[in-house]
C-alpha positions in Angstrom: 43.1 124.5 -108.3 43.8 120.8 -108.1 41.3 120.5 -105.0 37.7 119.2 -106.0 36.3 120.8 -102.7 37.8 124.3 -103.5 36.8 123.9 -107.4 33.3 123.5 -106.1 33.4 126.2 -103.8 35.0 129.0 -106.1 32.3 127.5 -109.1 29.7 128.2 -106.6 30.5 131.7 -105.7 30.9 133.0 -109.3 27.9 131.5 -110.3 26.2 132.9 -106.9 27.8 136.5 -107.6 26.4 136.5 -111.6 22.9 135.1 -109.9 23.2 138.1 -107.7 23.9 140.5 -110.0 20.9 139.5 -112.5 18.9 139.4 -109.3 20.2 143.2 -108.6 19.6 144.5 -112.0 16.0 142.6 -112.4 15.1 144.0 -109.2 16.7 147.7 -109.1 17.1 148.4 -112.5 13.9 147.2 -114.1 11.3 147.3 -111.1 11.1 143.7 -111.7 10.2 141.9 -108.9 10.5 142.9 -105.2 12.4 140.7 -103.0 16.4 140.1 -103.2 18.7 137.3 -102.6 19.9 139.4 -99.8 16.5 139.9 -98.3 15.8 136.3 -98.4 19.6 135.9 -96.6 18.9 138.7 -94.4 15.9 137.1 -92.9 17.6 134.0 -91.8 20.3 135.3 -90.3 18.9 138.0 -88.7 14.9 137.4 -88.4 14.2 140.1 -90.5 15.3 142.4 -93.9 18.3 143.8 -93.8 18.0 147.0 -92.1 21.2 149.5 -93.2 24.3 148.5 -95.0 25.8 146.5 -92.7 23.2 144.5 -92.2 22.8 144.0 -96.4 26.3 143.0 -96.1 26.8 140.4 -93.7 23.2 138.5 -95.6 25.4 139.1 -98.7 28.5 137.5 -97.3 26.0 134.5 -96.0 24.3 133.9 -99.1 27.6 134.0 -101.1 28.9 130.8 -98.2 25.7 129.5 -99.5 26.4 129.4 -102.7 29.8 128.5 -102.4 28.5 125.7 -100.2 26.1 124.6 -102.9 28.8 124.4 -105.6 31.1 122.4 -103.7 27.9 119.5 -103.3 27.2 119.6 -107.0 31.0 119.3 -107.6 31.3 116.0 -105.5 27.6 115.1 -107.3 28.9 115.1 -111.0 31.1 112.0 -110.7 28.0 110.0 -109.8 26.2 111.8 -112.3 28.7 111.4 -115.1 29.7 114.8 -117.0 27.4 114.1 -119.5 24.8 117.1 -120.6 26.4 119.0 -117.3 25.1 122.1 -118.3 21.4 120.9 -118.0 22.4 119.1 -114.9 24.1 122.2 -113.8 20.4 124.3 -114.7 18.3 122.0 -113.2 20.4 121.9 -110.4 20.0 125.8 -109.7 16.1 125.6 -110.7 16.3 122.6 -107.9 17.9 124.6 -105.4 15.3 127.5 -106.2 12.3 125.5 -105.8 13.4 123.8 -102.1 14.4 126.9 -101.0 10.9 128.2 -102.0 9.3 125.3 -99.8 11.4 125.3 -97.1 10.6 129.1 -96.3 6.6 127.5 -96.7 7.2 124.5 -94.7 8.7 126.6 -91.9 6.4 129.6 -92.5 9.3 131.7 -92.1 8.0 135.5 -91.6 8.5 137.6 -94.1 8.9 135.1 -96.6 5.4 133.1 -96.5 4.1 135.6 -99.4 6.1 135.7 -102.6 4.7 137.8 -105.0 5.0 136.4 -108.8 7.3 139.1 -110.4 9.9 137.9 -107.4 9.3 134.6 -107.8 10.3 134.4 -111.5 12.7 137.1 -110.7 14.8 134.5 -108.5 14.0 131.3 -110.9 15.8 133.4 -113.7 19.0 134.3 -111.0 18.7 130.8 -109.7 19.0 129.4 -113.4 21.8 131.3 -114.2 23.0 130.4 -111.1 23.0 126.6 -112.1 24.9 127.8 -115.7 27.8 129.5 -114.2 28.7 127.1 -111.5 28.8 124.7 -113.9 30.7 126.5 -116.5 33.3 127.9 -114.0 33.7 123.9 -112.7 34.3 122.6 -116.1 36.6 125.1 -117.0 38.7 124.6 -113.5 38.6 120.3 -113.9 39.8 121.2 -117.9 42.8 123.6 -116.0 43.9 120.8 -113.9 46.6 118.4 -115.2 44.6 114.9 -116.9 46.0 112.5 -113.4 44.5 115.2 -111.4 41.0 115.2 -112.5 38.5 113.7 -110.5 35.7 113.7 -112.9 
């Protein structure tokens, strides 16, 4: 991929799927925690958790646009930034990205998500900080893929 926009966009859904997962296996496999990524997708596009599969599904497919969407603006942010230290830029970003999300869902007192209990809450800050780590691994390795006159670092 030669394409800074679609760079950004793939970097953001693997890191968004690996956040996911963690999320998943915190959540599900440990007791860890209570609320998913797709419960926190599910409520903003439909008002409330997802209620069946298809309804899990479609707050997956959104939250997965979202991160996608959120790689492509750190991909466009790390030639102002400079690729210097990228993987802390890369975890802060995600860590960033956790904490607005957090206080928009506040701000807005957006039902269902105006109580987060603590085990959730770090939970997501560990999914959200992998998160940040994998987008910005994936990006690095898919700028070092492209041809040096095509990089737009």
């Amino acid at each position: 991929m030669g394409d800074k926009y679609a760079n950004g966009f793939v970097s953001g859904l693997c890191g968004g799927i690996a956040a996911a997962a963690t999320n998943l296996l915190l959540i599900l496999g440990f007791n860890y925690g209570e609320l998913m990524f797709g419960d926190f997708a599910g409520v903003l596009v439909f008002g409330h958790f997802p209620r069946g599969f298809w309804e899990s599904v479609i707050a997956y497919i959104a939250y997965a646009g979202f991160a996608g969407t959120l790689g492509v603006i750190f991909s466009y942010l790390v030639p102002v930034l400079s690729s210097k230290y990228l993987l802390f830029k890369g975890l802060h970003f995600g860590i960033g990205v956790w904490f607005i999300s957090y206080a928009i869902t506040l701000l807005f007192k957006v039902p269902d998500l105006e109580d987060i209990p603590l085990k959730t809450a770090v939970t997501n800050l560990l999914a959200s900080s992998l998160y940040g780590l994998i987008m910005t691994i994936m990006l690095r390795w898919l700028i070092k893929r492209q041809p040096a006159k095509e990089r737009d670092e």
